[in-house]
N, C-alpha and C positions, 0 to 999 in steps of 0.2 A: 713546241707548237703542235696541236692536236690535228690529226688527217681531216682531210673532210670527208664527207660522205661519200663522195664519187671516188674519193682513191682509196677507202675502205672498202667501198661494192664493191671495184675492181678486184683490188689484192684476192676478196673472200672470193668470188665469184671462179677468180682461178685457180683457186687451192679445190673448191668445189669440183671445178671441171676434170682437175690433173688427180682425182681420188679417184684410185682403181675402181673399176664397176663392181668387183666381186667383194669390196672393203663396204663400198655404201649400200648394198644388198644386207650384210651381215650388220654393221652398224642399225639400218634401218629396220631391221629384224628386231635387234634391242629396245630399240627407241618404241617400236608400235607393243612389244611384251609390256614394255612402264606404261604406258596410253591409258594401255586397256585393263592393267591390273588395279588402277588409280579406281577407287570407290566411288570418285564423279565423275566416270565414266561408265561405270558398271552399272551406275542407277540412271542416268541419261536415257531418255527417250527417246528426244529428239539429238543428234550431234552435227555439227556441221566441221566437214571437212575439207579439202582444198586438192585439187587435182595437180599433185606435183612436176615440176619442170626436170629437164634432164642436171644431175647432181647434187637435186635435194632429197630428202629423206625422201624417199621413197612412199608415198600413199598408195599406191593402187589396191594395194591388200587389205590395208586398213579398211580402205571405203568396202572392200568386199565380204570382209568378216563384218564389219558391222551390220551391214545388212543381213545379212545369213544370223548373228544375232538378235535379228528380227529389232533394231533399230530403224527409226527413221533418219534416212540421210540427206542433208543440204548440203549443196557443195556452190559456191560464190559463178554468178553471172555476171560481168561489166557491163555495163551501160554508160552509156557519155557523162559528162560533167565528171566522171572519174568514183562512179558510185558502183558498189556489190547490192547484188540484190542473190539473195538465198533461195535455192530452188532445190525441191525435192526430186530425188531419183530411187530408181528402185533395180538399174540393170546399168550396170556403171560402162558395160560395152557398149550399149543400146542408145542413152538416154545423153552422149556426148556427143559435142561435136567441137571443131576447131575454130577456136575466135581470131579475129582479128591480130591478136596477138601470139599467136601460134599456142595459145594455150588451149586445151581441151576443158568447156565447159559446159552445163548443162542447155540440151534444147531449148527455142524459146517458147516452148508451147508450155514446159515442164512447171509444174504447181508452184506458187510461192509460197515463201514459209515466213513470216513474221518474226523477225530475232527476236521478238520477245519470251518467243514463244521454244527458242533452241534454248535446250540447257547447260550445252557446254559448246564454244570454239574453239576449234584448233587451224592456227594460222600459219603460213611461211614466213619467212625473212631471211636475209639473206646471211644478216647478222643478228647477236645479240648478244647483250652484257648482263654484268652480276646486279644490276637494276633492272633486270629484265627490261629493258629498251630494246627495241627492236629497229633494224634498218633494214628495207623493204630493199624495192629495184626500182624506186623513187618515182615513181609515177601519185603514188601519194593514196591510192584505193582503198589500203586497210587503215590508217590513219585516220581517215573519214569513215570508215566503214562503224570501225572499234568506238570513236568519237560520240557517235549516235545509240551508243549499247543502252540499256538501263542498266544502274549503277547494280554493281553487285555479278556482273555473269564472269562466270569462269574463263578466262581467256589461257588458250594454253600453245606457242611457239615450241615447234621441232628443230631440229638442231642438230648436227653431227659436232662432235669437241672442235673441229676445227674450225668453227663458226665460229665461236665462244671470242668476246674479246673482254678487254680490262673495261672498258670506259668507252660509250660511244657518244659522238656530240649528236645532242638533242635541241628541236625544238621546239616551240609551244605549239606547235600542231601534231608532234610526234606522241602515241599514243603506247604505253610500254603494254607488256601482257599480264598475267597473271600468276605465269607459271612457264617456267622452260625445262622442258622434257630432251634429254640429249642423253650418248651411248656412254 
């Protein structure tokens, strides 16, 4: 009998937590050198990326170097009904603040940016398999978010190995990536 999703969030969620800090620094080190050496990111304009929680890859640097590579950066705002809306920043100290959900997201005065118009996504999850399926922390945001993409954009999931699993159960509203980048 295959886990469900809550007791796969769970399990990953704690391997997440119980990884030394100075392991997911240097792993996360690795993971954002593949990002950004990847030729659809180096040609990307626009990228959007995700202001990481405590024991996932690490973003902060990312979003900082991309800037400073003179990229424009979106990083995802919730809004109710369980929707992202992409909002450009330009000073990742400045232009955050804390939602609702203890996550650090863009002001709400800050620009919008029309996914259609990003060329490449890079998203969380908590989990992910050799199908590149993804399992969030079930609130269901990027599954809708990814849902509404036009066909074709680059969807790319970060990952530490210990996230990696065989086989995740999916649904038909589960939305996989395009590409998993891990250490």
């Amino acid at each position: 009998m295959r886990n469900s999703k809550k007791q796969i969030r769970k399990e990953l969620l704690d391997r997440l937590n119980n990884q030394a800090r100075d392991e997911a620094f240097r792993k996360s080190s690795i993971i954002k050198g593949k990002l950004f050496s990847m030729p659809e990111f180096k040609n990307a304009k626009i990228v959007m990326l995700y202001v990481s929680m405590s024991g996932e890859v690490d973003t902060g640097d990312m979003i900082d170097e991309a800037l400073r590579a003179g990229k424009r950066v979106a990083l995802p705002r919730c809004r109710s009904q369980e929707t992202i809306v992409p909002k450009e920043i330009s000073d990742r100290k400045n232009d955050l603040e804390k939602s609702i959900y203890g996550i650090y997201e863009p002001k709400k005065h800050k620009k919008d940016i029309k996914p259609e118009t990003i060329d490449l996504f890079v998203v969380p999850g908590v989990a992910f398999d050799k199908e590149n399926r993804r399992l969030g922390r079930g609130k269901g945001y990027y599954d809708k978010f990814l849902g509404k993409l036009p066909p074709g954009k680059l969807t790319i999931g970060l990952a530490f190995d210990l996230q990696m699993t065989e086989n995740l159960p999916c649904d038909s509203h589960d939305i996989p990536v395009s590409k998993i980048i891990t250490n």
